[in-house]
C-alpha positions in Angstrom: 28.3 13.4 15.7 29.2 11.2 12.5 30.2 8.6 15.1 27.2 8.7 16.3 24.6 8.5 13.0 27.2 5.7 11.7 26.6 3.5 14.9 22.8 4.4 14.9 22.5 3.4 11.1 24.6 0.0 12.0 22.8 -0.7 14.9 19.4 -0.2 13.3 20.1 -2.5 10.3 21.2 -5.1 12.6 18.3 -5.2 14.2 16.0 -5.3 11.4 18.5 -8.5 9.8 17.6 -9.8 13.2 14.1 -9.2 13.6 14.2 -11.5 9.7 16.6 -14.1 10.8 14.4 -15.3 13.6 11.1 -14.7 10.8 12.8 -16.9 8.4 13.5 -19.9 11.1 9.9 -19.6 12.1 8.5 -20.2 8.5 11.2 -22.1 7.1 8.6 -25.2 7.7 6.3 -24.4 5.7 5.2 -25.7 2.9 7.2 -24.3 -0.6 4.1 -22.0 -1.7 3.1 -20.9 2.0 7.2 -20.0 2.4 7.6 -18.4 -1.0 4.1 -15.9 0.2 5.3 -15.4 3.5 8.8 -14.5 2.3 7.7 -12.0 -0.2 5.5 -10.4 2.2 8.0 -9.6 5.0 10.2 -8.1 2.8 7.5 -6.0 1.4 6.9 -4.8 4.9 10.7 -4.9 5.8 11.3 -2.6 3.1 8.6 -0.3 4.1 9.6 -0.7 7.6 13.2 0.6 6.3 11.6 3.3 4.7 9.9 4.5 7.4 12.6 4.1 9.6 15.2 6.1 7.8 12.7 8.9 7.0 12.5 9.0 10.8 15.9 9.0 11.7 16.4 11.8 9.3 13.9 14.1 9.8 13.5 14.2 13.8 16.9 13.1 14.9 19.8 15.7 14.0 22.4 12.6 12.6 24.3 14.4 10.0 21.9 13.2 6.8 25.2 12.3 4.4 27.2 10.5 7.1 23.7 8.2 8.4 22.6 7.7 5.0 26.2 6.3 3.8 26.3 4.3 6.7 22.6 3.2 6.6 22.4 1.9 2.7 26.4 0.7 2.8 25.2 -1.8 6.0 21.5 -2.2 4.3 23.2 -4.2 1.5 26.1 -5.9 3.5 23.6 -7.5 5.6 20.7 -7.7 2.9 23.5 -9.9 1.3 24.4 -11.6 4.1 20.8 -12.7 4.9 20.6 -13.9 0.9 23.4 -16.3 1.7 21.9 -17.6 4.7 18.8 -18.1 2.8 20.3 -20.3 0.2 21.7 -21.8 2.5 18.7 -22.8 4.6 16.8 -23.5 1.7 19.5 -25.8 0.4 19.2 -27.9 3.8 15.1 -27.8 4.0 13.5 -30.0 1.8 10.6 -28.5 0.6 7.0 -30.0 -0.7 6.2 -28.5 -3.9 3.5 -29.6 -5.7 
């Protein structure tokens, strides 16, 4: 069963790093102000969106609540860290307009 919560809390936060991967390309040709709004707002709603989706997991499934929340925060921060890098990154290659 901790097998199980671990995978669900991996698989889970990979989708959410992938659902803002694919966000990031789309407004990564924006302008520098429209990009800085639009960034802060998805990870406004990310965040909620995690929130929501960890309460969930943890109230109606039965996961084990230590081993998913471990798993869940531990691979929240790997890939929250990843997706910093690839955002530097990106924003090193895009030349952005600021005014």
């Amino acid at each position: 069963m901790n097998l199980t919560a671990a995978l669900a809390a991996i698989t889970l936060n990979l989708l959410i790093f992938s659902i803002s991967l694919v966000y990031l390309k789309r407004i990564g040709k924006s302008d520098w102000e429209i990009f800085i709004k639009r960034l802060f707002t998805s990870v406004a709603l990310r965040f909620i969106i995690v929130l929501a989706t960890f309460y969930i997991c943890i109230v109606f499934f039965n996961f084990p609540k230590l081993a998913f929340a471990l798993t869940f925060f531990i691979t929240y921060i790997i890939f929250l860290g990843m997706e910093v890098l690839i955002l530097n990154s990106f924003s090193n290659k895009a030349s952005f307009r600021r005014k």
